[in-house]
Each structure stands twice: as C-alpha cells, then as structure tokens.
Backbone as a printed PyTorch tensor [residue, N CA C, xyz], in Angstrom:
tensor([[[104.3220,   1.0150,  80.6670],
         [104.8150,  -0.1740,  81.3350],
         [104.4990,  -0.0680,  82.8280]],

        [[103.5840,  -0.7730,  83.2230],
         [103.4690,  -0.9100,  84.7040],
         [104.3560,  -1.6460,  85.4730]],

        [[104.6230,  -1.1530,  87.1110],
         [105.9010,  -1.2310,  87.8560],
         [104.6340,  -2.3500,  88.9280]],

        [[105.1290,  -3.8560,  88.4270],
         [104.3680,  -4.7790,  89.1790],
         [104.9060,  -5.2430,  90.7900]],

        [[106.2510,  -4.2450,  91.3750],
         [106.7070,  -4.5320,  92.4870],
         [106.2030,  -3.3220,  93.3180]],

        [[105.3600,  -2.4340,  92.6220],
         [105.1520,  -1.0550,  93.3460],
         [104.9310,  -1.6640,  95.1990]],

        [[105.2530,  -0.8140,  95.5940],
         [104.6530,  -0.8070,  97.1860],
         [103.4840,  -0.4980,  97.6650]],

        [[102.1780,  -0.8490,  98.1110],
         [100.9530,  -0.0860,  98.7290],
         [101.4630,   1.1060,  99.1650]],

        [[100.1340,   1.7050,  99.1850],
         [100.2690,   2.9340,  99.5910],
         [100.5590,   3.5550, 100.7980]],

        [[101.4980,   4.5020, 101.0110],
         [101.3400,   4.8010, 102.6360],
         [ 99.8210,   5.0980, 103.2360]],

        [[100.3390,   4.4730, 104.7190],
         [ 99.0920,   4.9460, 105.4130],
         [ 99.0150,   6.1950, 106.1880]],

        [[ 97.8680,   7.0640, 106.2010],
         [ 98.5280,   7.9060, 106.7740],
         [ 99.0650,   7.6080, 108.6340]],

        [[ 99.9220,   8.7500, 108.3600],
         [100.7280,   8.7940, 110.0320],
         [ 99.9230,   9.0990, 111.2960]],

        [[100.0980,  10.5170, 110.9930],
         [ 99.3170,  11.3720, 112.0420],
         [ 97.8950,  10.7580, 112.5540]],

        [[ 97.2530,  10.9390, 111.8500],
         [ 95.9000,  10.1600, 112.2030],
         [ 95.9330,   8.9030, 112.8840]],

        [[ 97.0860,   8.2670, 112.1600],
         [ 97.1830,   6.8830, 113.1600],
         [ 97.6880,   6.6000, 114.2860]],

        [[ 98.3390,   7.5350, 114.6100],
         [ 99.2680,   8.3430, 116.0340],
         [ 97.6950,   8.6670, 117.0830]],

        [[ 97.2140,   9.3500, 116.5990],
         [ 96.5720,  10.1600, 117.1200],
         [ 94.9440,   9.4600, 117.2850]],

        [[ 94.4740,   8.8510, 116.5730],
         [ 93.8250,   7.5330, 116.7740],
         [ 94.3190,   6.5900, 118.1390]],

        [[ 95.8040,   5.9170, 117.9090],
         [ 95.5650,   5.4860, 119.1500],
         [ 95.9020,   6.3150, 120.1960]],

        [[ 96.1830,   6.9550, 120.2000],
         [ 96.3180,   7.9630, 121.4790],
         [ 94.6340,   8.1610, 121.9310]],

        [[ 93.5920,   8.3250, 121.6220],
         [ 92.2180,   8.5550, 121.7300],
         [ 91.5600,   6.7150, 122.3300]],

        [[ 92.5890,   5.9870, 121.8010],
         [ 92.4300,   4.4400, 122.0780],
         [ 90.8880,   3.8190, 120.9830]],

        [[ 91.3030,   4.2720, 119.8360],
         [ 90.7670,   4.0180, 118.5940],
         [ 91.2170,   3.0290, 117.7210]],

        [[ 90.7520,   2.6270, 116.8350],
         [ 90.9260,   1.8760, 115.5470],
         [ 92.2520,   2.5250, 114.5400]],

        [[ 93.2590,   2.5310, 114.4780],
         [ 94.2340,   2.9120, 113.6930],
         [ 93.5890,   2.9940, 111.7650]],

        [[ 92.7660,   2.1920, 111.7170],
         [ 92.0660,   2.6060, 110.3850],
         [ 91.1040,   3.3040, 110.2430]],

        [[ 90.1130,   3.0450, 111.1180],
         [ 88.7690,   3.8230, 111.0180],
         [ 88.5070,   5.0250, 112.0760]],

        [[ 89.0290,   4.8210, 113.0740],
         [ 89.1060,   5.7330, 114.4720],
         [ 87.6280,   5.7080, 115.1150]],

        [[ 87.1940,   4.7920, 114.7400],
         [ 85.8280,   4.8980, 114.7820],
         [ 85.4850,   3.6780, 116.1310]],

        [[ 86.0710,   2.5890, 115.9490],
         [ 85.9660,   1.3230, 116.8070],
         [ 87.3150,   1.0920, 117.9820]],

        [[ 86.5410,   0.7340, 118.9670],
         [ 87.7670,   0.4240, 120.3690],
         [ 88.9410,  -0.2050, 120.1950]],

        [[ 90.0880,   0.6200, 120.5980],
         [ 91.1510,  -0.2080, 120.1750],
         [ 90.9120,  -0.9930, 121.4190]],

        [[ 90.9510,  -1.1150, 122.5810],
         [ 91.5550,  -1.6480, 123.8680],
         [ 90.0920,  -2.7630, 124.1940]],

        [[ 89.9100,  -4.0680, 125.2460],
         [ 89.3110,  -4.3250, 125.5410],
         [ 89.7940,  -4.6250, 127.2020]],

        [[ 89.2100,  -3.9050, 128.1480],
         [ 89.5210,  -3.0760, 129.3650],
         [ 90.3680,  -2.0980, 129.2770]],

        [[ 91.4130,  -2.2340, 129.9480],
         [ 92.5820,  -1.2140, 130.3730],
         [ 93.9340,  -1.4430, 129.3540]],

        [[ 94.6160,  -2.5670, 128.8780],
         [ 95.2340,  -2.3770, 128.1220],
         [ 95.4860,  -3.2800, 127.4610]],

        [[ 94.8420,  -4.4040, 127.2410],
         [ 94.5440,  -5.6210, 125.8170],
         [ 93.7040,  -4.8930, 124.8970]],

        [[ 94.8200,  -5.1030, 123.5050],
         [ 94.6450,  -4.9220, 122.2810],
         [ 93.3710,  -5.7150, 122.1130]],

        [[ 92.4250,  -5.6910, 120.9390],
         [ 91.1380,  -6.4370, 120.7210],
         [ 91.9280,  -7.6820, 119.4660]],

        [[ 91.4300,  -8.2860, 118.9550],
         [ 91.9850,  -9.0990, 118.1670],
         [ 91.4060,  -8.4910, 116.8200]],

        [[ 90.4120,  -8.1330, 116.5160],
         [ 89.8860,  -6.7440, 115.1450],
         [ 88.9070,  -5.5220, 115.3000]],

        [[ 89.1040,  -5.0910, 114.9670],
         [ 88.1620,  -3.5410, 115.2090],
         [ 86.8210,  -4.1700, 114.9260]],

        [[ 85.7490,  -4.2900, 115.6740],
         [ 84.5490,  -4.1060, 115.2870],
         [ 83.8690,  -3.3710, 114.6950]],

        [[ 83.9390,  -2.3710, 114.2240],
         [ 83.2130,  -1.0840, 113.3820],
         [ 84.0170,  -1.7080, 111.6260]],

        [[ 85.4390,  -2.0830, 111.4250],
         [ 85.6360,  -1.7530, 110.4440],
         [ 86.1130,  -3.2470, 109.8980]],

        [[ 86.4410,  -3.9980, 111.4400],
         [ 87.1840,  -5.1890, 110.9780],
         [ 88.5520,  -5.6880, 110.3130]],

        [[ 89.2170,  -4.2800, 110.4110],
         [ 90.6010,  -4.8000, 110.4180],
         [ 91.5650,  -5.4130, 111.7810]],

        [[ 92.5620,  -6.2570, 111.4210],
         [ 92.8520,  -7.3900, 112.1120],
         [ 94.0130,  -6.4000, 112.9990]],

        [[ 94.0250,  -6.7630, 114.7240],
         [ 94.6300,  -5.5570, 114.8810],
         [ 95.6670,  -7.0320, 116.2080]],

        [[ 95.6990,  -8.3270, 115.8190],
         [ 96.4500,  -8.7920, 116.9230],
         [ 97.5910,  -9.2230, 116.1590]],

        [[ 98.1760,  -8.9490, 115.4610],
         [ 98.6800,  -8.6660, 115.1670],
         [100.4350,  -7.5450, 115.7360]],

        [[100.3120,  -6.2170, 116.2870],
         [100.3550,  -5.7560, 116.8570],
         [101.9150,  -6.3480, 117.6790]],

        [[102.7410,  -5.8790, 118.6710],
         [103.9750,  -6.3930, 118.9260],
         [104.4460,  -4.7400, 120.1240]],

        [[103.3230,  -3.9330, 120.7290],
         [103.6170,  -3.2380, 121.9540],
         [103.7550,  -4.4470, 123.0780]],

        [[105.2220,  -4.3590, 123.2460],
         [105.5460,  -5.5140, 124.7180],
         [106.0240,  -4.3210, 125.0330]],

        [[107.1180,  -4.0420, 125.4850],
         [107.5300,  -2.9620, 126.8850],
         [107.4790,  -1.6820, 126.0470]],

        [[107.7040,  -1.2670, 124.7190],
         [107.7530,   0.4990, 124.0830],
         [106.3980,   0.8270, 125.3230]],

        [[105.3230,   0.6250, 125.7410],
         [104.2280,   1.6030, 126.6700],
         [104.9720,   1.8760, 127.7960]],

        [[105.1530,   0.5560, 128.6480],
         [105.9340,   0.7980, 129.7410],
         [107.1600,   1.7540, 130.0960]],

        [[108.4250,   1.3080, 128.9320],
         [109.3370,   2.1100, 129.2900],
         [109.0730,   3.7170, 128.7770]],

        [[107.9900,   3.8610, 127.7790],
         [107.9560,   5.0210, 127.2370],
         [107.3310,   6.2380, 128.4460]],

        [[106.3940,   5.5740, 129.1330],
         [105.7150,   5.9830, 129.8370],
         [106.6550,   6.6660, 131.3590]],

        [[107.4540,   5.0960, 131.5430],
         [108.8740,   5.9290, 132.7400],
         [108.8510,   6.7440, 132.1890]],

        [[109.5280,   7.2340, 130.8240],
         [110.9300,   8.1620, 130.6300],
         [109.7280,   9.3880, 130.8430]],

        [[108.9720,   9.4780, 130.3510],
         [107.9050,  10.6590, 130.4920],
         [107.4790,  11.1570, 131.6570]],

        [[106.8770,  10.1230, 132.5600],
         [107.0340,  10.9200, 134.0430],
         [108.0030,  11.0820, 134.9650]],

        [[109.2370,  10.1020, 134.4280],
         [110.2150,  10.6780, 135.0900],
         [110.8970,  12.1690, 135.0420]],

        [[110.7110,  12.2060, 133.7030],
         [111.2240,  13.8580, 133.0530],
         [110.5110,  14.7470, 133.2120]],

        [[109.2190,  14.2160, 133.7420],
         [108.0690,  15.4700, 134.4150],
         [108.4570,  15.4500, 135.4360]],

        [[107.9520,  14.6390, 136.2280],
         [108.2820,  14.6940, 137.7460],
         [109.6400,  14.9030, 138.7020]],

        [[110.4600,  14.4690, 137.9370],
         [112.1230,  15.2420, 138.6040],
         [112.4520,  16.2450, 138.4330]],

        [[111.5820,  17.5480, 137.6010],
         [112.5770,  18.5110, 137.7710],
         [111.2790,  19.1720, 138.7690]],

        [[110.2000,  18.8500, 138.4480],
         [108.3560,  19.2410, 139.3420],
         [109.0080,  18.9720, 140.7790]],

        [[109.5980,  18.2070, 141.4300],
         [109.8730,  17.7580, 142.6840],
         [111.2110,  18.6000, 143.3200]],

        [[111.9460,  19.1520, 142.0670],
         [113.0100,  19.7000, 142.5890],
         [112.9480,  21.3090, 142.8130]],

        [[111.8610,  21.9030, 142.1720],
         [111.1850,  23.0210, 141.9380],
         [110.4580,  23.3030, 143.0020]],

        [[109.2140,  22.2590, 143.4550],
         [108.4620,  22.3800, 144.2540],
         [109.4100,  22.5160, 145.8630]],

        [[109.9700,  21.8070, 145.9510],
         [111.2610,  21.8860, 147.4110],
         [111.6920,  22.8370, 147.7620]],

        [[112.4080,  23.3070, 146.0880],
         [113.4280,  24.3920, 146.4960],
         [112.1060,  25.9630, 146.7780]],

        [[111.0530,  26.3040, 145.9460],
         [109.8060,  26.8850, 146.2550],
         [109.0040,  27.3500, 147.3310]],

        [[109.1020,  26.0470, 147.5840],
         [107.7740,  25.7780, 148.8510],
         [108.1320,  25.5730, 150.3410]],

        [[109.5720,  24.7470, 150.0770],
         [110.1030,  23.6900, 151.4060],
         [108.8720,  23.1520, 152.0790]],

        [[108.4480,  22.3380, 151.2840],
         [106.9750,  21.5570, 152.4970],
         [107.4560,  20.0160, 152.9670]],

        [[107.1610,  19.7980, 154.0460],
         [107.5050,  18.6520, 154.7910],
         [108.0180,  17.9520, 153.5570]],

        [[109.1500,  16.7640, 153.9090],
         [109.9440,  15.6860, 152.8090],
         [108.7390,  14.7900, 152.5910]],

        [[107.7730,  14.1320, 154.0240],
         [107.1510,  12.8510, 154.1560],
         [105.5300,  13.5950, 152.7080]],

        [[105.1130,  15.0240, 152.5990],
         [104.2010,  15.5990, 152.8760],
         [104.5560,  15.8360, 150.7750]],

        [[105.3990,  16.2740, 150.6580],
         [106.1370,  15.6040, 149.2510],
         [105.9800,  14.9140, 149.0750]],

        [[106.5090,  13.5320, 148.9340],
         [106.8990,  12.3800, 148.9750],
         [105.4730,  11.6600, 148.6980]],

        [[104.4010,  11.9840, 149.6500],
         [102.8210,  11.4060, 149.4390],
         [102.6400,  11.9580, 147.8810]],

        [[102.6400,  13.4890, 147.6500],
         [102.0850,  14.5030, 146.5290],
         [102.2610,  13.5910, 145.3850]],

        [[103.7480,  13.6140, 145.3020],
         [104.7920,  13.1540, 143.8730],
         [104.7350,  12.1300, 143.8030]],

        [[104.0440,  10.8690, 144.5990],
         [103.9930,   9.4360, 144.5080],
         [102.5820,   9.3350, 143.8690]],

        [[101.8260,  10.1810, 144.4030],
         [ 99.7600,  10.3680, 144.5100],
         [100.6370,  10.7070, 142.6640]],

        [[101.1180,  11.8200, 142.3860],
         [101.0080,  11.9880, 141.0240],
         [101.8330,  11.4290, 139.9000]],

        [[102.3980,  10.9800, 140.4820],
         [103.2260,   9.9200, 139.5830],
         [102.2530,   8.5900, 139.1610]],

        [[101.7730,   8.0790, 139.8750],
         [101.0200,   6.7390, 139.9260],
         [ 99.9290,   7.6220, 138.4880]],

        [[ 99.0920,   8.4240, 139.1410],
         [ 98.0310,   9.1600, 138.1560],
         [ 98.5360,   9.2710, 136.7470]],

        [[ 99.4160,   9.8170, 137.1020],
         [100.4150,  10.3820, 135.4210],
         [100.5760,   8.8580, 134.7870]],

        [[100.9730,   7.9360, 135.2900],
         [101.3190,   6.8310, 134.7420],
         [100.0550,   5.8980, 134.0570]],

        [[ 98.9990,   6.2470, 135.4040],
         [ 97.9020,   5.3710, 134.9810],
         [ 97.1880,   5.6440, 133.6990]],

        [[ 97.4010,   7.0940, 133.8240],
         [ 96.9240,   8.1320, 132.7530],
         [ 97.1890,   7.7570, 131.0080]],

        [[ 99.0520,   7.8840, 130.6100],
         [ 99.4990,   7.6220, 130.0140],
         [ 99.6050,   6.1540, 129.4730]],

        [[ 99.9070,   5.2990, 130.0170],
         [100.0620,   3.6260, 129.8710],
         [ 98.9830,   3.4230, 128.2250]],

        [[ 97.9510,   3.0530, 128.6920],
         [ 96.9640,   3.0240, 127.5900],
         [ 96.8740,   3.6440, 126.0440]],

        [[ 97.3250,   5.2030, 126.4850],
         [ 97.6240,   6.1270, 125.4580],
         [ 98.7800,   5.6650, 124.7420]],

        [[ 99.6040,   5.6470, 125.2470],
         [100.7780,   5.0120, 124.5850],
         [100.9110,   3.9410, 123.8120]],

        [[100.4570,   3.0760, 124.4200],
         [ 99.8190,   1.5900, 123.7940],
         [ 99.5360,   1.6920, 122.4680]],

        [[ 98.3190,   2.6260, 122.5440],
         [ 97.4430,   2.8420, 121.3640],
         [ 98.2870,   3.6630, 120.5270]],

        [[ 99.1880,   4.3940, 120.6310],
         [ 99.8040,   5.2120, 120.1570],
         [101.0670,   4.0860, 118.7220]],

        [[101.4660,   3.1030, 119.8410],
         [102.4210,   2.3290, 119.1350],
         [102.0260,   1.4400, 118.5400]],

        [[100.2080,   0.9000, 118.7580],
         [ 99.8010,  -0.0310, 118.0700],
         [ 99.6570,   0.9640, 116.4270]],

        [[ 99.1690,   2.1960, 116.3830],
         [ 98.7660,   3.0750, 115.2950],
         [100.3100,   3.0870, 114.8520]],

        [[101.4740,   3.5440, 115.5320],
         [102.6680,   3.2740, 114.7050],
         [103.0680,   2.3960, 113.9190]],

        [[102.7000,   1.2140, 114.5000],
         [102.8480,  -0.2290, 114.0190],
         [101.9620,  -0.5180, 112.6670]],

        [[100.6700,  -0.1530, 112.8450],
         [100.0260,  -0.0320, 111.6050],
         [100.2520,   1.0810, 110.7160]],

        [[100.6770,   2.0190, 110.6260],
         [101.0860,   2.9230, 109.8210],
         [102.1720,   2.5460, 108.8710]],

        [[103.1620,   2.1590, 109.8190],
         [104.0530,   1.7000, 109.0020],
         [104.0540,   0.2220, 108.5010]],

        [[103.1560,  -0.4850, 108.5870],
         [103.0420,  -1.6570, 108.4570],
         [104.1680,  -2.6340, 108.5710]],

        [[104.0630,  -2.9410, 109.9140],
         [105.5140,  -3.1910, 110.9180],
         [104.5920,  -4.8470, 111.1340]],

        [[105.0000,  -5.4880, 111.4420],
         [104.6370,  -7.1060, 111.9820],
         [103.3090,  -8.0210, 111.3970]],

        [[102.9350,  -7.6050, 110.5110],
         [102.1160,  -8.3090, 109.8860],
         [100.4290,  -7.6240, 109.4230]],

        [[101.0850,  -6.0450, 109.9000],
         [ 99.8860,  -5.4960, 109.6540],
         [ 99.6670,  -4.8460, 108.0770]],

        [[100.8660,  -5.4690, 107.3440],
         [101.0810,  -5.1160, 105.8930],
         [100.4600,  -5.5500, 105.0410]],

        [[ 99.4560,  -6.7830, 105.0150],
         [ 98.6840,  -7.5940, 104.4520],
         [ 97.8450,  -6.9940, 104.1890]],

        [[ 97.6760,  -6.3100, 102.6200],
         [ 96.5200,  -5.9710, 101.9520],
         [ 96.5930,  -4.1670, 101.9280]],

        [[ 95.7950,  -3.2560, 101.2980],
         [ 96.4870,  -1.7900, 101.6150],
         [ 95.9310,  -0.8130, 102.7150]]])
C-alpha cells in the first residue's frame, strides 16, 4: 500500500548552508547566487532553479551585528587593557575593522539564509523535490 501524502525528500542541509555562504546556487553550487553585492538573482543560471522566491529581509543584517559585535567588544576591551594605545588611535582601528568585518560577512550570510530557506523548503521554495 503506498503512502500518497508522503513528504519530498529532504534536501540536504550542510551543503546548502555552505553553498550560500560561498554565494552559490543552494541546489547546484555551481551558479551565482547574488547579482552585485547583495540581490538575490531571480533563478540560478547553471541549473535554473527559481531562487526569488527567498524572504532574507533583516536575518543578514541583524545576524551580522550580533557577530561583530561579539567579536569586536571583547577585541577592543583586550586590546586597551594590553596595549593602552591612544582612545582616538583605537577608535579609527575598531571602526576601520568593524566596517570590513561587516562588509565581509553581510553577503555570506545572505546566502547562507537563502540555502536555509531552501533546505528547508520555507516560502515557496517547496514546489517540486
């Protein structure tokens, strides 16, 4: 007796994590997820799955704070108590690397939650297996 409500199959996780983190295709890893800096494409060109779909509004942004904040506040409180180098002379360092760290991350993340989103087939990316 076949079970005609079965569920598709999982997709895998990891790979799809880790795909967009590389700013890849969550199916194929093969085609650009991003078109510039951080717009999603509307389908993978290499494989052609439909990727606008998709629903990263602030998870990059705020994910991205909590990460350099939790780097950089205890890095700033370390470096002070360490070094004692000028406040103004700091203040340039940890701003110069904060901005970097952020610019760095943003994208990655993105891609990271668009591959979450398709993994778990979260907002409409469930259509078909």
């Amino acid at each position: 007796m076949s079970d005609q409500t079965a569920l598709p199959e999982d997709r895998p996780f990891r790979p799809a994590l880790l795909r967009g983190w590389r700013r890849r295709c969550p199916k194929c890893g093969a085609g650009p997820l991003l078109v510039g800096y951080l717009k999603v494409r509307d389908e993978c060109p290499v494989c052609g799955e439909p990727l606008y779909h998709h629903r990263a509004d602030d998870g990059p942004p705020y994910l991205t704070i909590l990460i350099v904040g939790h780097i950089m506040a205890p890095s700033i409180l370390w470096a002070f108590i360490h070094f004692r180098p000028d406040p103004l002379i700091l203040a340039t360092l940890f701003t110069i690397g904060s901005v970097v760290l952020s610019l760095y991350l943003l994208p990655r993340l993105k891609g990271m939650i668009v591959g979450f989103q398709w993994a778990k087939r979260m907002y409409g990316f469930g259509n078909g297996p």
